[in-house]
C-alpha positions as CSV (number, residue, x, y, z in Angstrom):
1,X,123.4,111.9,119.4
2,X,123.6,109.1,116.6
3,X,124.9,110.5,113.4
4,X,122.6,110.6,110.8
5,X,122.7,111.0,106.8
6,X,120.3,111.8,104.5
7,X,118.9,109.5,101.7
8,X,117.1,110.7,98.2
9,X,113.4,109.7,98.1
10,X,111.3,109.5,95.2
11,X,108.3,111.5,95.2
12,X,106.8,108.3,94.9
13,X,108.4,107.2,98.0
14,X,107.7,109.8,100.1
15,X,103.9,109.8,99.3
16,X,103.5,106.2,100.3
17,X,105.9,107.1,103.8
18,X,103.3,110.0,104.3
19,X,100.5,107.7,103.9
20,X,102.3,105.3,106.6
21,X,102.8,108.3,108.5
22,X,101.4,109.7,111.8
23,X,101.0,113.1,113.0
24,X,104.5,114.2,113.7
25,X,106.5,111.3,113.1
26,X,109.7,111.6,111.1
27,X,110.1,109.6,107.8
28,X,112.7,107.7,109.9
29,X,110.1,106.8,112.5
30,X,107.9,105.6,110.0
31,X,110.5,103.6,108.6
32,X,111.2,102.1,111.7
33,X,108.2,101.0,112.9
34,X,107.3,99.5,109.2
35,X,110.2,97.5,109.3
36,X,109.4,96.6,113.1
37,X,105.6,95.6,112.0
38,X,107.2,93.6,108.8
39,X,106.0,95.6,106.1
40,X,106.3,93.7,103.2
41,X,108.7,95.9,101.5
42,X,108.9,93.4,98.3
43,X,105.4,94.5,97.5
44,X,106.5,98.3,97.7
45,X,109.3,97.4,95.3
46,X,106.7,95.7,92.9
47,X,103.9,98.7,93.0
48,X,107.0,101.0,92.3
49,X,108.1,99.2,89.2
50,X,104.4,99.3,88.3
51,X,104.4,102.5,88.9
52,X,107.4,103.4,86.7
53,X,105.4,102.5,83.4
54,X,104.7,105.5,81.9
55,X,100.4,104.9,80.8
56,X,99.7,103.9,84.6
57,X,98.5,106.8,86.1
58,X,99.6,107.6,89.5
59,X,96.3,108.7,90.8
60,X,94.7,105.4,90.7
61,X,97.2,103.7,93.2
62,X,95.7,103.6,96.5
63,X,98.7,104.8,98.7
64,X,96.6,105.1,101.7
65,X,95.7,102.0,101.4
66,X,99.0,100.1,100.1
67,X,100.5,99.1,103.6
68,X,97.3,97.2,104.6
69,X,97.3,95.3,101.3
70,X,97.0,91.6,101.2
71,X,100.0,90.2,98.8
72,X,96.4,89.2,96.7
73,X,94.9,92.4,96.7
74,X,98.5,93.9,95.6
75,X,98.8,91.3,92.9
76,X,95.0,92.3,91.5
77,X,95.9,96.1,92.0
78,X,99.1,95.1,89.5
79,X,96.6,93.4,87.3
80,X,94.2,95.9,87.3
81,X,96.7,98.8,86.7
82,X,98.3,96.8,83.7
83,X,95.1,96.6,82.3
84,X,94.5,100.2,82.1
85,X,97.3,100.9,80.1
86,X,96.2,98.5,77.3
């Protein structure tokens, strides 16, 4: 049996893995097979710095929907978040 360790998650984080998620997998599964299928984990990193802005309410991101994102959609989702806080 391979060692394992265990990692802190965000809440954040673990909503979007849920939403990646299938019936029964483990969150390393899911990781796995995103990383396999080239998630593009630069644009998890930007929505997550979005998401850290305080006036950008969390209920508005789309996390069922984030891993199926164009990098354009993801760019107007930043755009259109940003302009909800002003």
């Amino acid at each position: 049996m391979e060692k394992t360790t265990t990692v802190r998650l965000r809440p954040s984080t673990v909503r979007v893995l849920k939403a990646l998620g299938r019936k029964g997998e483990t969150y390393d599964q899911i990781i796995r097979r995103c990383i396999a299928a080239g998630i593009d984990l630069d644009l998890l990193k930007r929505l997550r710095e979005a998401e850290e802005e305080p006036s950008i309410p969390e209920d508005r991101i789309p996390w069922d929907k984030l891993y199926r994102m164009s990098e354009k959609e993801f760019d107007e989702l930043l755009k259109e978040l940003a302009s909800a806080r002003d």
